[in-house]
ROLUMZA-324781 format. One record per residue (C-alpha): residue number from 0; residue in one letter; x negated, y negated, z. Coordinates in steps of 0.02 Angstrom, whole numbers, plus 50000, padded with zeros to 5 digits. Example, Ala and Ser with C-alpha at 12.3 -4.5 7.8 and 13.67 -1.06 7.14 Angstrom:
% residues 2
[0, 'a', [49385, 50225, 50390]]
[1, 's', [49316, 50053, 50357]]
***
This chain:
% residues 224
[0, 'x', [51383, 47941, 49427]]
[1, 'x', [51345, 48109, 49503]]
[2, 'x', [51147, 48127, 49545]]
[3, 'x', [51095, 48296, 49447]]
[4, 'x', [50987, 48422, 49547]]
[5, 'x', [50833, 48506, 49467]]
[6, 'x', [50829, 48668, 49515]]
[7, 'x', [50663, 48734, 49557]]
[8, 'x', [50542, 48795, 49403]]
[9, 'x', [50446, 48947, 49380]]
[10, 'x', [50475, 49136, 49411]]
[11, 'x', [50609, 49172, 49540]]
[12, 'x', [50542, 49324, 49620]]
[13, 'x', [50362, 49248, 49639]]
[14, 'x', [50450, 49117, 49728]]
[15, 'x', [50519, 49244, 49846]]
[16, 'x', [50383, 49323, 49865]]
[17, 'x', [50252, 49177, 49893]]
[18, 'x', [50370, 49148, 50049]]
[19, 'x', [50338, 49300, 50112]]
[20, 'x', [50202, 49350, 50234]]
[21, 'x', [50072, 49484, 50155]]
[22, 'x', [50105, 49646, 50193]]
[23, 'x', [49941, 49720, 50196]]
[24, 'x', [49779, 49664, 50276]]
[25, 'x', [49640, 49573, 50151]]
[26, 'x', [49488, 49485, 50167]]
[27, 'x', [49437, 49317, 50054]]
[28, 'x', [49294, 49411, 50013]]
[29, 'x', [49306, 49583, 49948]]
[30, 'x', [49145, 49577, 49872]]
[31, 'x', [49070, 49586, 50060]]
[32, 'x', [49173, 49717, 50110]]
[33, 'x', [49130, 49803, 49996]]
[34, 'x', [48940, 49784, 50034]]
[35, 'x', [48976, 49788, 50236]]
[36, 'x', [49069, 49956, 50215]]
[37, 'x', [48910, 50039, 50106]]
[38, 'x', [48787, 49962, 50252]]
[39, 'x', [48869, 50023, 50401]]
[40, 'x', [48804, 50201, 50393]]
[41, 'x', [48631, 50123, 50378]]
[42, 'x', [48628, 50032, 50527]]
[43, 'x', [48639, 50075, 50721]]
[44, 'x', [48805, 50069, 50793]]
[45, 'x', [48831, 49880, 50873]]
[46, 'x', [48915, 49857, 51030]]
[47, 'x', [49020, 49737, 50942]]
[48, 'x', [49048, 49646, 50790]]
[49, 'x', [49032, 49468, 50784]]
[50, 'x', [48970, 49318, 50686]]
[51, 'x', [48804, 49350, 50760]]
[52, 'x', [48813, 49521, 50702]]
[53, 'x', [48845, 49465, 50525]]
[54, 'x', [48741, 49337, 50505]]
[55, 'x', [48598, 49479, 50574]]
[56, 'x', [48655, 49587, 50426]]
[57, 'x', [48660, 49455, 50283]]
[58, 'x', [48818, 49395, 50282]]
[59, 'x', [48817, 49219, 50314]]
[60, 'x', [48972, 49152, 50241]]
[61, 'x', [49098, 49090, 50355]]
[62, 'x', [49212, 49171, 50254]]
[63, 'x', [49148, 49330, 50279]]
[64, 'x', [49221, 49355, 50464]]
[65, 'x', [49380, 49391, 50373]]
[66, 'x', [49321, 49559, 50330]]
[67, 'x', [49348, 49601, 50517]]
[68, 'x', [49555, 49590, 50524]]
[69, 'x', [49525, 49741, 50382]]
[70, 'x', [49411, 49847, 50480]]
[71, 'x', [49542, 49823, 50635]]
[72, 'x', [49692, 49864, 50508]]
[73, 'x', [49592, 50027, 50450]]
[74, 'x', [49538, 50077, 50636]]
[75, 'x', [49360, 50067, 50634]]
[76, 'x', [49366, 49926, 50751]]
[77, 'x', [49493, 49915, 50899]]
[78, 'x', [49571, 49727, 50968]]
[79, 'x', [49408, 49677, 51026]]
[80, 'x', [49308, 49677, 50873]]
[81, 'x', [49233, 49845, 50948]]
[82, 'x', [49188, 49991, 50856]]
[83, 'x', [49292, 50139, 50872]]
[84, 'x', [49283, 50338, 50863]]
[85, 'x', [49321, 50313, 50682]]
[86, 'x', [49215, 50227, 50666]]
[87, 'x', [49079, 50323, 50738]]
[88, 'x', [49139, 50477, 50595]]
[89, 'x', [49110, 50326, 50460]]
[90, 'x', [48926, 50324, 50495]]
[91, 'x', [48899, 50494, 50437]]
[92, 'x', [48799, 50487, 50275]]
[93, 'x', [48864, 50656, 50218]]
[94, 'x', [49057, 50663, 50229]]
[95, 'x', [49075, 50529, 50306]]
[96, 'x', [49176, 50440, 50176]]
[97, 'x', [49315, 50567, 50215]]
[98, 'x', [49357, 50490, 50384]]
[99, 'x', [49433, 50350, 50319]]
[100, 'x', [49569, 50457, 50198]]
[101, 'x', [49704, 50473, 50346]]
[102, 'x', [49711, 50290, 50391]]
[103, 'x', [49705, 50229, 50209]]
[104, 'x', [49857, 50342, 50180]]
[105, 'x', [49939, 50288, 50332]]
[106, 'x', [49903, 50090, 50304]]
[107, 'x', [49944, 50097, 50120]]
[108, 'x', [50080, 50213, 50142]]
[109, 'x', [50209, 50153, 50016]]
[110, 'x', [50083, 50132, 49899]]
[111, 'x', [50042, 50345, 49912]]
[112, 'x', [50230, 50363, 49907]]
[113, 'x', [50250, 50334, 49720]]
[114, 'x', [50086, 50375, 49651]]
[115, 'x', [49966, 50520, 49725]]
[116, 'x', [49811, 50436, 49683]]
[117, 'x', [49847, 50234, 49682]]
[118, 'x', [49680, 50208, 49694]]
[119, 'x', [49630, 50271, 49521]]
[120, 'x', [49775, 50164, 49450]]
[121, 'x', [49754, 50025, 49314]]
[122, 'x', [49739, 49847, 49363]]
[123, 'x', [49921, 49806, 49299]]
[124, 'x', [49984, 49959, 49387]]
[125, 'x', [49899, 49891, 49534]]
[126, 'x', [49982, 49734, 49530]]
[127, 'x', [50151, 49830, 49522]]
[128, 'x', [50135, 49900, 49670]]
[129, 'x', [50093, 49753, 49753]]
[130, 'x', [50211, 49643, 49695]]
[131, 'x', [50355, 49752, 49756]]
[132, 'x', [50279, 49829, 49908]]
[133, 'x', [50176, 49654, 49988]]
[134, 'x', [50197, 49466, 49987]]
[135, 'x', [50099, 49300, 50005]]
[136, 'x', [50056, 49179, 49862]]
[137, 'x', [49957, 49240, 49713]]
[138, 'x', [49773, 49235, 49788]]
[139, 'x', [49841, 49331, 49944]]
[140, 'x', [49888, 49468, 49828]]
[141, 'x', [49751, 49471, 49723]]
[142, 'x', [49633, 49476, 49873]]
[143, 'x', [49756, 49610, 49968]]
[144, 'x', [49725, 49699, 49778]]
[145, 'x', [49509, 49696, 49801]]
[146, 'x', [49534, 49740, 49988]]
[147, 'x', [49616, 49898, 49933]]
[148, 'x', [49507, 49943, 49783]]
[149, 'x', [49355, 49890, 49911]]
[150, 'x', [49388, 50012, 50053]]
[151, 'x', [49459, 50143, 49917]]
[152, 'x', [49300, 50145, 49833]]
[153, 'x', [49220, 50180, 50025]]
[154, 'x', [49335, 50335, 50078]]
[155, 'x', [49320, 50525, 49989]]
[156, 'x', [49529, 50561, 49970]]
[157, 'x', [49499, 50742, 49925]]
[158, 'x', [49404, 50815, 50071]]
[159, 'x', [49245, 50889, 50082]]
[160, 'x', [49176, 50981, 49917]]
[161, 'x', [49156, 51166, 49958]]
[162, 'x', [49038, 51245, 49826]]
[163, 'x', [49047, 51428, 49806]]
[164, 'x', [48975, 51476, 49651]]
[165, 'x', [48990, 51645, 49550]]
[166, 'x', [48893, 51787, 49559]]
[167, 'x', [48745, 51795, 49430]]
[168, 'x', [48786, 51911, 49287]]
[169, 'x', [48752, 52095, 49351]]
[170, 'x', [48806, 52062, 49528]]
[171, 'x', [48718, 52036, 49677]]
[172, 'x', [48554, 52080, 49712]]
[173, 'x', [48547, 52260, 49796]]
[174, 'x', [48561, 52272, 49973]]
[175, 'x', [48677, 52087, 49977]]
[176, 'x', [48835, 52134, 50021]]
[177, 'x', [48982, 52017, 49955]]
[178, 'x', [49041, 51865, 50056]]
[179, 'x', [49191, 51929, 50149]]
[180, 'x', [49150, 52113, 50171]]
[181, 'x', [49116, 52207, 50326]]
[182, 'x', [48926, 52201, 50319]]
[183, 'x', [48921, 52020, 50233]]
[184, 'x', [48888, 51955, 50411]]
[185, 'x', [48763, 51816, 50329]]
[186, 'x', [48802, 51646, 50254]]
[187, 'x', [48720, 51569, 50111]]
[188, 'x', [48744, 51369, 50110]]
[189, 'x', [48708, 51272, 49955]]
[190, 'x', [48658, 51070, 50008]]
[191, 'x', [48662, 50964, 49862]]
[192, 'x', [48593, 50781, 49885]]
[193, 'x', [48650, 50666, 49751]]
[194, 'x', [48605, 50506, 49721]]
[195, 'x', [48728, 50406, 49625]]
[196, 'x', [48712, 50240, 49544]]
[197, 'x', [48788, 50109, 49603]]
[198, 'x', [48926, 49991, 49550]]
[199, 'x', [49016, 50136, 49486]]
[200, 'x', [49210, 50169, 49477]]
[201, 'x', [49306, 50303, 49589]]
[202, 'x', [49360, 50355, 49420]]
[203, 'x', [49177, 50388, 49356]]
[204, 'x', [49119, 50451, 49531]]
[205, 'x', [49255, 50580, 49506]]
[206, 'x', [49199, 50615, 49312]]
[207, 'x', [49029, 50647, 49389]]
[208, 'x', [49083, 50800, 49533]]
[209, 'x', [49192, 50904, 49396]]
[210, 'x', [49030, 50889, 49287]]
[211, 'x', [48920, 50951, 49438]]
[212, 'x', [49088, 51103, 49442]]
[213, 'x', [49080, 51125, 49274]]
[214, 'x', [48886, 51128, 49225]]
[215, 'x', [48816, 51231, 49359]]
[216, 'x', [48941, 51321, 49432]]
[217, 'x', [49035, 51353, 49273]]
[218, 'x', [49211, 51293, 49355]]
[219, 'x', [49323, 51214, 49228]]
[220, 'x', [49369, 51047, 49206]]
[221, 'x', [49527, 50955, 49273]]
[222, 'x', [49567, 50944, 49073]]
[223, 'x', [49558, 51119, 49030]]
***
């Protein structure tokens, strides 16, 4: 009598895929990353980044040194754990958020390639994306999935904000010229310092600028 073969159980393509070696970079613990990315522009630039370094900073998991293959994969750290020019633009306070928009587009490129803004996408969309566009068992892509949403929530996509508000109702004041004109020789720069909670989504971040556009400098909403 002929032996019968089981075939194997479960879902074919997460087979497939669980065979297959993650496409993008991802750290066990997004949760640190996350933190690390909000404390580098708080801290003096190190010569290099190590255990030591970590530990020095509060992060004393051994776990935690994962979160270096992601700042490598990103560019703000070069093959020796060194910080880089990018890195360097990170640190800003203001704007420097921005710095990290090229590489994010370049690293996650496929991801950009069918949505313009994956990184205000839902959970399920998310996974999606992931499970066509990566590999690796299901923890690898769930942690590839924080990794992203941790280093999204870290980079400004749109650019700076440039903040030119209206003219006040009767014009300018007399001898002002207009912005632009041949005697409007003389800048006038607006610096707004907000301080946003924390723990906050891109999404609600984002909610909270067109309500800065829309409240005092009377721009309309995204919706209208």
């Amino acid at each position: 009598m002929a032996k019968k073969v089981s075939s194997p159980v479960g879902d074919p393509q997460k087979r497939v895929r669980s065979e297959t070696e993650p496409k993008f970079p991802y750290t066990t613990k997004p949760s640190s990353l996350r933190r690390l990315l909000q404390e580098i522009p708080k801290k003096p630039r190190p010569p290099k980044f190590d255990m030591k370094l970590l530990k020095a900073w509060g992060f004393s998991d051994a776990n935690d040194h994962s979160m270096l293959r992601v700042l490598k994969a990103v560019g703000l750290l070069n093959d020796k754990n060194e910080p880089t020019e990018l890195y360097s633009h990170y640190m800003h306070l203001e704007g420097g958020a921005a710095a990290l928009a090229a590489p994010m587009r370049k690293l996650y490129e496929p991801l950009f390639n069918v949505s313009h803004t994956p990184y205000t996408e839902s959970n399920e969309k998310l996974q999606n994306l992931f499970n066509i566009h990566s590999g690796g068992s299901d923890r690898a892509l769930e942690q590839q999935i924080q990794t992203f949403k941790a280093l999204a929530e870290n980079t400004k996509f749109d650019g700076a904000i440039l903040l030119s508000p209206s003219p006040p109702p009767g014009g300018l004041p007399p001898g002002i010229p207009p912005a632009g004109s041949a005697l409007g020789t003389t800048a006038i720069n607006i610096n707004l310092h907000i301080h946003l909670p924390e723990n906050k989504t891109q999404r609600e971040y984002q909610g909270m600028i067109e309500d800065i556009g829309r409240y005092i400098f009377g721009r309309p909403s995204s919706n209208e």
